[in-house]
C-alpha positions in Angstrom: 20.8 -51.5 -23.9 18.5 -53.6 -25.7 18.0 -52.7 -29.3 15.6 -54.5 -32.3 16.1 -54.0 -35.6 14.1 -55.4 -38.2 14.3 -56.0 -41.9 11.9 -56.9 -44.7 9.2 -54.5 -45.5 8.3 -53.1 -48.5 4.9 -53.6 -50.9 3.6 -57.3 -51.6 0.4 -58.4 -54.0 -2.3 -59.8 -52.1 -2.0 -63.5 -51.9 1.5 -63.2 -52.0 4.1 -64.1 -49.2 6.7 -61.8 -47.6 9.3 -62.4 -44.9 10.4 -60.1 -42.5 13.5 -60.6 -39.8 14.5 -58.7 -36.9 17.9 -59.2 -35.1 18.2 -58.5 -31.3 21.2 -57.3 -29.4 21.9 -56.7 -25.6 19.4 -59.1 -23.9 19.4 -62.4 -23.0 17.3 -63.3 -26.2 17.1 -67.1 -25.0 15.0 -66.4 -21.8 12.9 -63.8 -23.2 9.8 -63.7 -24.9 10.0 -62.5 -29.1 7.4 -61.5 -31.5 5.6 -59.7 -33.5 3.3 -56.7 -33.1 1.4 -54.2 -35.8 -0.4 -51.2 -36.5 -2.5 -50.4 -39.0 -3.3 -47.0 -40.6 -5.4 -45.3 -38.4 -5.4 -48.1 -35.4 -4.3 -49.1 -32.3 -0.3 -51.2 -31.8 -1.6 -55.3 -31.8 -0.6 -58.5 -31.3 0.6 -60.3 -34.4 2.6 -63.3 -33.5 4.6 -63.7 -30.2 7.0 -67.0 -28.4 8.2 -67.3 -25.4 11.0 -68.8 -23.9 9.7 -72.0 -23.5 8.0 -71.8 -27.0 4.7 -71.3 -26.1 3.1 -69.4 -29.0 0.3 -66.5 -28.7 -0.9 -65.0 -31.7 -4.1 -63.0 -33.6 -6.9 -65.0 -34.8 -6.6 -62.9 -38.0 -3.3 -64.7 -38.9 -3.3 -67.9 -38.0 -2.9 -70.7 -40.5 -1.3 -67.8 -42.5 1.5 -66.0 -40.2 4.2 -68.2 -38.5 7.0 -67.1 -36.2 10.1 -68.3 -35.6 13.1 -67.5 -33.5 17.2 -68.4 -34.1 18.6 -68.2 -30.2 22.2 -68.9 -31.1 21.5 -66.3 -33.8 19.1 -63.6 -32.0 16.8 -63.7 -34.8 12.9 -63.8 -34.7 11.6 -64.0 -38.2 7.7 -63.6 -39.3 6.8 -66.1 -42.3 3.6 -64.0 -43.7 1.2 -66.2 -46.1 -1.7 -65.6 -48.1 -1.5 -62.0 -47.4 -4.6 -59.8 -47.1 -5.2 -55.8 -48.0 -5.6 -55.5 -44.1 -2.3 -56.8 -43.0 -1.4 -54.0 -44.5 0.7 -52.3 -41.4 3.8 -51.6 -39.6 5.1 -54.4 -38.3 7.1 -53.9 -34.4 9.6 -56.4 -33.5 8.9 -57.0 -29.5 11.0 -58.4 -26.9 9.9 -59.0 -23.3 12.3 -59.1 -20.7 11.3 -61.2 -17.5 14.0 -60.5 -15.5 13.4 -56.8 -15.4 10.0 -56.8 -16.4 11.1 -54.7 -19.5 9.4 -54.6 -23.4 11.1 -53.2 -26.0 10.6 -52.4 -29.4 11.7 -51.9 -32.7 11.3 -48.9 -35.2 8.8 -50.5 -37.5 9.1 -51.7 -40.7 5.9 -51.4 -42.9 4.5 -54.0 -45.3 1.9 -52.5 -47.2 -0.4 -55.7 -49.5 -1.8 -54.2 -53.1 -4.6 -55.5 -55.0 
């Protein structure tokens, strides 16, 4: 049973930077894609920041040049470097993890980051 549990939310100023981590068990975390998604208040599940495999990067034109991703395989980490962070980051952040082999996404509980004025 895959599980994803993350680490790292809580209430940041805007401009500031915040961290969060998320630590995967039972899956082969080296052939499978890891990332980030969010939802905002009100909205629909997105794509943050996601990497495959073979390190091949897909991510929201709303962070880029501020977010970065990053994954540990010998570790089963995926970590999300947030920059420069705006009101409408403002979210719950998912950890994902996409399993080719069996065609499977799973998820984490959430972990909110919410950016103050």
């Amino acid at each position: 049973q895959v599980q994803l549990v993350e680490s790292g939310g809580g209430l940041v100023q805007a401009g500031g930077s915040h961290r969060l981590s998320c630590v995967a068990s039972g899956s082969k975390f080296d052939i499978s894609t890891v990332g980030w998604y969010r939802q905002a208040p009100g909205g629909q599940r997105e794509l943050v920041d996601t990497q495959t495999a073979g390190d091949i990067r897909s991510y929201a034109p709303a962070v880029k040049g501020r977010f970065t991703i990053s994954r540990d395989n010998d570790k089963n980490t995926v970590g999300l470097q947030m920059n420069d962070l705006k009101l409408e980051d403002t979210a719950v952040y998912y950890c994902y993890l996409y399993q080719r082999s069996s065609a499977s996404s799973f998820w984490g509980q959430g972990t909110r980051v919410t950016v103050s004025s």
